[in-house]
C-alpha positions as CSV (number, residue, x, y, z in Angstrom):
1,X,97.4,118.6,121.6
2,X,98.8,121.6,121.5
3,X,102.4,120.2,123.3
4,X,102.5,118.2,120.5
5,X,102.3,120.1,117.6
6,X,105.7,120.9,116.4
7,X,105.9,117.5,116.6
8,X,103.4,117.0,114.3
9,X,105.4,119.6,112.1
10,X,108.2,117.9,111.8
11,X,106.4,114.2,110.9
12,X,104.5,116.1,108.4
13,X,107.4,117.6,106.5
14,X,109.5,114.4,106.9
15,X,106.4,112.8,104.7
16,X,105.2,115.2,102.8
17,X,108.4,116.9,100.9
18,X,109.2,117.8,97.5
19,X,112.8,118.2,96.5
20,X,114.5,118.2,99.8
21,X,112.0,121.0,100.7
22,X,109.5,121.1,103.5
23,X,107.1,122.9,101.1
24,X,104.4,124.1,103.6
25,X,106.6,124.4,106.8
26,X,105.8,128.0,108.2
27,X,101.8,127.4,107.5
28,X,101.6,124.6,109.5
29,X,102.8,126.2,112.2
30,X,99.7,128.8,111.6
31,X,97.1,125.7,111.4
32,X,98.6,124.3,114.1
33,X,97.7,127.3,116.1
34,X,94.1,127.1,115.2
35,X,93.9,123.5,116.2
36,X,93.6,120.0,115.3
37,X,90.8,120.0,112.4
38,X,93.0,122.5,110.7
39,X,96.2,120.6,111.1
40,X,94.1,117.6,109.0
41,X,93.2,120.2,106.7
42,X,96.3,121.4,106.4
43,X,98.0,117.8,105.8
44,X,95.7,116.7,103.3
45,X,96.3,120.4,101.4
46,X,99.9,119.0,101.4
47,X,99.1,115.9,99.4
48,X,97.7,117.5,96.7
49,X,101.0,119.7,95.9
50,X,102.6,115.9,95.7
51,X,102.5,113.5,92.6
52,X,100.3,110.3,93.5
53,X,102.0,107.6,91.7
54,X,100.1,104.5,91.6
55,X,100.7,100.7,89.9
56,X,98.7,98.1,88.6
57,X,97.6,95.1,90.5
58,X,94.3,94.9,90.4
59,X,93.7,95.5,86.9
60,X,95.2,99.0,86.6
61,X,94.1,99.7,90.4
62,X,96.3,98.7,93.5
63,X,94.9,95.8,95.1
64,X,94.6,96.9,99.1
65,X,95.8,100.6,100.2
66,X,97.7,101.0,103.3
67,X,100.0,98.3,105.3
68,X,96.9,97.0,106.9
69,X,94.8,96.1,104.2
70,X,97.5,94.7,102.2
71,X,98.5,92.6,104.6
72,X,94.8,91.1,104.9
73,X,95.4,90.4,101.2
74,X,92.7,93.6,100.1
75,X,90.1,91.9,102.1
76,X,88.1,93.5,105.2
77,X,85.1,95.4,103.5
78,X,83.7,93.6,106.4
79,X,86.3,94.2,109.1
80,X,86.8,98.3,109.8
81,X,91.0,98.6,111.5
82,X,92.0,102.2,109.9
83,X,90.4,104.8,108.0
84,X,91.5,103.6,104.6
85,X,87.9,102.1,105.0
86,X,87.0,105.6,104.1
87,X,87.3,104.0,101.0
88,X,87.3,100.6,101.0
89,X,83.4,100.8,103.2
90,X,82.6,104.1,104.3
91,X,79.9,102.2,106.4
92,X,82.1,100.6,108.4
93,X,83.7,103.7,109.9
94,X,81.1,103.6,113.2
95,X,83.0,101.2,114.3
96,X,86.1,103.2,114.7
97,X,87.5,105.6,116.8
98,X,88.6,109.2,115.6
99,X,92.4,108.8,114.1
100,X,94.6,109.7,111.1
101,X,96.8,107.5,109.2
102,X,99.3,108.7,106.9
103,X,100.8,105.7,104.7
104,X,103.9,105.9,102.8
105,X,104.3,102.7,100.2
106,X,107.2,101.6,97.6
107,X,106.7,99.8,94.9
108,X,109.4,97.9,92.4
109,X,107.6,97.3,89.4
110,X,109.4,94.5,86.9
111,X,108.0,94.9,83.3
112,X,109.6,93.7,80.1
113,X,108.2,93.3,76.3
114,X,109.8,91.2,73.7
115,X,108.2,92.8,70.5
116,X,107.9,90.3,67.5
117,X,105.6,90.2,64.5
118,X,105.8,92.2,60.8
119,X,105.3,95.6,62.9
120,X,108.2,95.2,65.4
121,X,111.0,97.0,65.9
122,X,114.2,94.6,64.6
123,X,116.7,96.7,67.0
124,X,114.4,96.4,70.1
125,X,115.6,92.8,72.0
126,X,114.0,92.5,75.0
127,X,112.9,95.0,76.9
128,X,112.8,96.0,80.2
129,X,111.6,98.4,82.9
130,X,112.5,98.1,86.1
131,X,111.5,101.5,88.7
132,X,110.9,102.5,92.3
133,X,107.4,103.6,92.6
134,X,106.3,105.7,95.6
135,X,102.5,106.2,96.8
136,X,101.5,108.4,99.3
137,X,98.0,108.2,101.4
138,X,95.9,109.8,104.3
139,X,92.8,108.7,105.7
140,X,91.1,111.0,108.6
141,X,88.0,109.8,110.8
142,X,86.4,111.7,113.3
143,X,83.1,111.3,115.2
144,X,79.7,113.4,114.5
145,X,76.9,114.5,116.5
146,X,74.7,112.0,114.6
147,X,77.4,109.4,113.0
148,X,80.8,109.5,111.6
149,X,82.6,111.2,109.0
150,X,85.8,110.6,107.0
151,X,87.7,111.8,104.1
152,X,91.1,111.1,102.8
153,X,93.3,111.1,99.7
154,X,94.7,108.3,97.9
155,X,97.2,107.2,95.0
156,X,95.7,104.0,94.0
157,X,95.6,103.6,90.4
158,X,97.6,103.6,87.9
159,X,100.4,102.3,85.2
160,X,104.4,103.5,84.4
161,X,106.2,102.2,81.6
162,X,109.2,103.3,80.3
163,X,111.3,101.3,77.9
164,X,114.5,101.9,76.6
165,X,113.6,101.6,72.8
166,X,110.6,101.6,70.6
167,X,108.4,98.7,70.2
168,X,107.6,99.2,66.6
169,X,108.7,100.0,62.6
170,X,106.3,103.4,63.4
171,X,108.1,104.1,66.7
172,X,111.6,104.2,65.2
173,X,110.6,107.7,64.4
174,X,110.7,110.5,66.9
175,X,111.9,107.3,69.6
176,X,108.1,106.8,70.5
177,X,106.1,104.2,71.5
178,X,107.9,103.1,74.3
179,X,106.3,105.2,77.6
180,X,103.4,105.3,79.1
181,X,102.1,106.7,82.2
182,X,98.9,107.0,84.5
183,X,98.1,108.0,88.0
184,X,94.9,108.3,89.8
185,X,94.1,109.8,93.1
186,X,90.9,109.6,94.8
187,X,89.7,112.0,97.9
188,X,86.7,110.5,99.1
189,X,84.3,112.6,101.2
190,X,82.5,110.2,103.5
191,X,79.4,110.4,106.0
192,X,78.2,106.7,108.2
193,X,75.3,106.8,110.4
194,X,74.0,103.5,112.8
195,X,70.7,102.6,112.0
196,X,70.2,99.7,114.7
197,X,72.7,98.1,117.1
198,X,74.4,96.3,114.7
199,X,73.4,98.1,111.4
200,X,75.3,100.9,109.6
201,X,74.8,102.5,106.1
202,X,77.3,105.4,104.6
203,X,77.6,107.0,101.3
204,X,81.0,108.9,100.0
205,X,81.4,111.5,97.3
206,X,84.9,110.8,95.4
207,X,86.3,113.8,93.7
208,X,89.2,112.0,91.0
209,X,92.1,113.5,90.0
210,X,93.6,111.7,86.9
211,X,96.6,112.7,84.3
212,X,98.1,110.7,81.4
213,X,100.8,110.8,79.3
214,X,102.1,108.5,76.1
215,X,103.7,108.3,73.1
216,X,102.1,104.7,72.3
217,X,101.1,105.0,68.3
218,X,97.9,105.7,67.5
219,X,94.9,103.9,65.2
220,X,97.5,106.2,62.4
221,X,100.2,103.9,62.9
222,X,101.7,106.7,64.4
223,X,103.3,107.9,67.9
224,X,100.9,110.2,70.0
225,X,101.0,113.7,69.1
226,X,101.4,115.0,72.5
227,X,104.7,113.0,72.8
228,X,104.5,111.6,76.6
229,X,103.2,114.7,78.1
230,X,101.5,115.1,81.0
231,X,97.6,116.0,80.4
232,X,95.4,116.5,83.3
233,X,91.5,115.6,84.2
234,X,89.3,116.0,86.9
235,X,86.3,113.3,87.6
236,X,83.8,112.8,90.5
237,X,81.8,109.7,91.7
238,X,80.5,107.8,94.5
239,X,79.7,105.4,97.0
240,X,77.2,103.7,98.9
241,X,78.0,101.0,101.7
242,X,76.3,98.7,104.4
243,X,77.8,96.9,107.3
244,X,75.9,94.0,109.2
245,X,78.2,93.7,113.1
246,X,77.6,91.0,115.5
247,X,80.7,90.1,118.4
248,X,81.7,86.9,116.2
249,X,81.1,87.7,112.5
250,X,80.1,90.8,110.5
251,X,79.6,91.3,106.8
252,X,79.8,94.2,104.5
253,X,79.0,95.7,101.0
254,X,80.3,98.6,98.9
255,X,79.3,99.9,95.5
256,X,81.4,102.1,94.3
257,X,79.7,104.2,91.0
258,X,81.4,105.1,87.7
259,X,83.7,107.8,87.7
260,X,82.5,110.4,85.2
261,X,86.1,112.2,83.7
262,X,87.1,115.0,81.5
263,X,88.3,114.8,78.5
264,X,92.6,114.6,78.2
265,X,92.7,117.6,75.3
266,X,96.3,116.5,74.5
267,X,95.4,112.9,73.5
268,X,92.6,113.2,71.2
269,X,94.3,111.5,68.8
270,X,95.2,108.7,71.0
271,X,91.8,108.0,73.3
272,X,89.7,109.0,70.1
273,X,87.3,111.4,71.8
274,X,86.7,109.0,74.7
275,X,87.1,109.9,78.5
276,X,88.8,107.8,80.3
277,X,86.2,107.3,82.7
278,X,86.5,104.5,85.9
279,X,84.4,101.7,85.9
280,X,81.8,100.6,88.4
281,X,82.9,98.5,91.5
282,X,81.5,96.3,93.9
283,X,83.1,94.3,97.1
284,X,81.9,92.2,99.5
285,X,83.0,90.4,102.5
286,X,82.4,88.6,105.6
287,X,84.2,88.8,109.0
288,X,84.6,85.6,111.3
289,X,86.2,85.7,114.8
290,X,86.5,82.4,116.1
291,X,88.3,83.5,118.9
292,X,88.9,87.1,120.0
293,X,92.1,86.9,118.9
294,X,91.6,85.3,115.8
295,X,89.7,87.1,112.8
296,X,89.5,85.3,109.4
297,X,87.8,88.0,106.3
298,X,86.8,86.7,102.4
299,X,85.9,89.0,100.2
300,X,84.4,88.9,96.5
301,X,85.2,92.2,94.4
302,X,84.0,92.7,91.0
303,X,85.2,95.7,87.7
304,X,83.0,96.3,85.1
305,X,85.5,97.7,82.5
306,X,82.2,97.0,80.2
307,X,81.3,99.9,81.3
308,X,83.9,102.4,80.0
309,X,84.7,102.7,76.3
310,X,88.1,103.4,76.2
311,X,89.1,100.6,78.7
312,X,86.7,97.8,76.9
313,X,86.3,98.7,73.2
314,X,88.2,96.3,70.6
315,X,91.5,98.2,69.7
316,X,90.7,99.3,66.6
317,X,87.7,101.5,67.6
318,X,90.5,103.0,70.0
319,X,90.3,100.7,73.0
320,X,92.2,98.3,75.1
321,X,89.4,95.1,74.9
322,X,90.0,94.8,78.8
323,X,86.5,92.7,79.7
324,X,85.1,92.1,83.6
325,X,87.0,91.2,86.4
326,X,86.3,88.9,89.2
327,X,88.5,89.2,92.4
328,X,88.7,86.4,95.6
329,X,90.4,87.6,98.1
330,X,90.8,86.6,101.8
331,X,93.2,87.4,104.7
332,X,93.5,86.3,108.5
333,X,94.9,88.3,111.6
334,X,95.9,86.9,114.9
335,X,96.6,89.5,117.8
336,X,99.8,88.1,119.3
337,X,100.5,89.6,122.3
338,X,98.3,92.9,123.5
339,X,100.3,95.4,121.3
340,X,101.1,93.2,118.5
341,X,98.7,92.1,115.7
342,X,99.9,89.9,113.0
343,X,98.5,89.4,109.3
344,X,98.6,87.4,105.9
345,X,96.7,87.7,102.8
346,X,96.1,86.4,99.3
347,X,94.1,87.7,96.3
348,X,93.5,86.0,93.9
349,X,92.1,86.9,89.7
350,X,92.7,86.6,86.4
351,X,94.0,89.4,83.6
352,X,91.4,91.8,82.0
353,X,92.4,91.1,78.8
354,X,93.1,88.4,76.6
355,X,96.1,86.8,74.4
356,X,94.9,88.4,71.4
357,X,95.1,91.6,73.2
358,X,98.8,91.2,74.3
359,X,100.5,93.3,72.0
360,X,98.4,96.5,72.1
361,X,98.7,95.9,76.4
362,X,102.5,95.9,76.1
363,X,102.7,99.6,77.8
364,X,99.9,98.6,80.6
365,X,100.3,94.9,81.3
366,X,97.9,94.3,84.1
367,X,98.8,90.6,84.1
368,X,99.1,90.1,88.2
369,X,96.9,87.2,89.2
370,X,98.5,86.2,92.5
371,X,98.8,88.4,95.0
372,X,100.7,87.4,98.7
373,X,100.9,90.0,101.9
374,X,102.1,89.7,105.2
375,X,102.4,92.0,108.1
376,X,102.3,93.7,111.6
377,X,100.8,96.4,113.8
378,X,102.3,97.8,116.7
379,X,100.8,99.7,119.3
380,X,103.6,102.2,120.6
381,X,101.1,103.4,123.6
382,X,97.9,104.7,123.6
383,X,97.4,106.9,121.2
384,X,99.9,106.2,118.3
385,X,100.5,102.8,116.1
386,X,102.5,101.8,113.2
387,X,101.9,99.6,110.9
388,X,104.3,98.0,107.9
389,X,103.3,95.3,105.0
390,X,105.3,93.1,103.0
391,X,103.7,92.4,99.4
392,X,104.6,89.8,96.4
393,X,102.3,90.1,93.1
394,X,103.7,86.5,91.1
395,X,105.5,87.1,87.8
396,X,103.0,87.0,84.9
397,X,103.7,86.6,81.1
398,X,101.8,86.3,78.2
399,X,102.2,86.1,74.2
400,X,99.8,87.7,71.3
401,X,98.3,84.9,69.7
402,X,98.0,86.9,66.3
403,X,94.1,86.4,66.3
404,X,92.9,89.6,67.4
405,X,92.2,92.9,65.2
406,X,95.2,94.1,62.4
407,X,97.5,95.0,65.9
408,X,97.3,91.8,67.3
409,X,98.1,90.5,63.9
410,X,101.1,93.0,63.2
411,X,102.3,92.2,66.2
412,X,101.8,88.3,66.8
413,X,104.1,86.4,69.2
414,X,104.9,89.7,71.1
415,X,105.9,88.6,74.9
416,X,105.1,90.2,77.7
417,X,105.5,89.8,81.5
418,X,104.9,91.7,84.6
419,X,105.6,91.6,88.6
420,X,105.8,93.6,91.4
421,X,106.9,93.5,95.6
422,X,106.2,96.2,97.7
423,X,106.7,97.5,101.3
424,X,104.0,99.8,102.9
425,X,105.0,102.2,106.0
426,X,102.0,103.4,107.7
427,X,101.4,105.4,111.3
428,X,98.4,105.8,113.2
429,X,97.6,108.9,115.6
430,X,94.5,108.4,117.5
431,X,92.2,111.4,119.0
């Protein structure tokens, strides 16, 4: 390892830059001295000095992380191929060897808004918003004396909306009501242990790091005081998983708890005294290998947005009125030659909010129902893989009815579509 640590220096400030600037350069050569575990350290310490941007796609949370997930359609709970299962079944990480992926994903988000009603803004048109979102992600594995541990960040959630006029009558003033924005990164802290032969448990702790900003109007009728700032909270939660192997098929399970979040100070006047906390999750999946070089995964994933006020509470007692989701996804691989695996994947669900509920959404319109990967793994030799995904979430659109609370009235026959395509770059280094 030690040959090929400047090397690693140089991948590591290629990924991890900020304004043309290798931020960290000299102390990784310092870490890189002291060995591997502090290189990791040292790579993850990175991340947090660079903005995790996430999108909507599930709900307001990214459907799959990583090239090979999404490219197995956000299924595999069941079916453990990188240490994004850190995350996605922190059970499921006996079952692979020590390694670190680094993942580097672009999203093009389409969103447009075609305000109507009383409340509209007459000069408005049709909007659009069309942006370059970039996510970056690490997952690290490594093997225990007694089982296996992982941890990892990851931009995964999220929304961006920036519109180049007001929505509204009440916007018009100050140019508000036309941005929003919301990003989420989770750095789970993960421990799996065998039981039997073929049985594992594992339980995660998931610090959150969350900021917000808007200038949306309020239950006032008026834009956000805080005037698309940035506002910052901290949250933690966690996880408990199981994973069932046999050779031919294996199945898997993963709670994932509530996420219990500060306050955002800046937007009292906007979340009325709510945190925006994260709602429970649960996924669960099965693995079939016909062959050994076939694998087919399905997976059922439920949100409870019941469960968090701001995200489920009627609009006028300051929420969105999202309600539960139900998620069906499932994904095949084929490994095509000894280096080269091959993968597609749908998922498949339905909004988490209503047409009544349209109008008030227009600035976070998680309307994707269909979403279509595809993609590859490489072995390069050895130790080291790449990995790259091709992803198409199906153009959505949807009009306020008029029969919801005084804003879905005010703003009836409001239009509003959303879609999204993304590429996902990822590169594994095993140990």
């Amino acid at each position: 390892m030690k040959e090929s640590a400047p090397e690693w220096s140089r991948l590591s400030c290629l990924l991890f830059r900020s304004g043309g600037e290798c931020l960290l350069h000299s102390w990784h050569r310092i870490l890189l001295g002291s060995g591997r575990s502090l290189f990791i350290l040292g790579l993850v310490g990175e991340m947090l000095w660079a903005p995790q941007a996430g999108y909507a796609a599930d709900a307001n949370e990214l459907y799959a992380i990583g090239a090979v997930q999404k490219g197995m359609g956000g299924a595999g709970v069941a079916s453990p191929q990188d240490a994004t299962w850190v995350l996605l079944n922190p059970a499921a990480i006996v079952d692979l060897e020590p390694r670190i992926d680094v993942i580097q994903e672009f999203l093009r988000v389409e969103l447009e808004s075609r305000p109507r009603g009383i409340a509209r803004n007459p000069f408005a048109g049709e909007l659009h918003d069309s942006s370059i979102v970039p996510i970056t992600s690490l997952g690290v594995v490594w093997e225990g004396k007694h089982g296996t541990f992982g941890f990892g960040g990851f931009g995964m959630e999220g929304n961006k909306a920036d519109f180049p006029s007001p929505r509204t009558i009440p916007g018009l003033l100050g140019n508000g009501d036309r941005r929003s924005g919301y990003e989420v990164g989770r750095f789970p802290l993960a421990y799996a242990v065998p039981v039997t032969e073929h049985l594992a448990l594992g339980a995660a702790i998931v610090p959150v790091y969350t900021r917000f900003r808007t200038d949306s109007i309020t239950l006032r009728l008026v834009p956000a005081r805080a005037d698309h700032h940035w506002d910052v909270a901290f949250g933690v939660g966690f996880e408990l998983a199981a994973y069932y192997h046999q050779p031919r098929w294996s199945v898997g399970a993963t709670y994932s708890s509530r996420s219990w979040m500060q306050e955002y100070t800046l937007y009292e006047d906007d979340t009325v005294m709510w945190n925006l906390d994260l709602p429970q999750k649960l996924q669960v999946g099965l693995a079939f290998r016909p062959t050994p070089r076939l694998e087919v995964v399905l997976d059922f994933k439920h949100i409870h947005w019941s469960d968090t006020k701001l995200f489920s509470l009627p609009t006028i007692q300051g929420g969105l009125g999202w309600h539960d989701q139900n998620y069906y996804k499932a994904g095949v691989s084929f490994q095509a030659s000894p280096r080269l695996k091959l993968r597609a994947g749908v998922s498949l669900n339905k909004p988490p909010f209503s047409e009544d509920k349209a109008f008030i959404n227009a600035l976070s319109p998680a309307l994707g129902q269909t979403h279509l990967g595809a993609g590859f793994s490489y072995d390069v030799n050895r130790r080291s893989a790449v990995h790259m995904s091709l992803t198409h979430v199906l153009h959505e659109e949807m009009t306020d009815n008029g029969r919801g609370d005084i804003f879905s009235k005010l703003g009836r026959g409001t239009e509003i579509g959303y879609g999204e395509d993304s590429v996902t770059l990822q590169y594994t280094y095993r140990f």
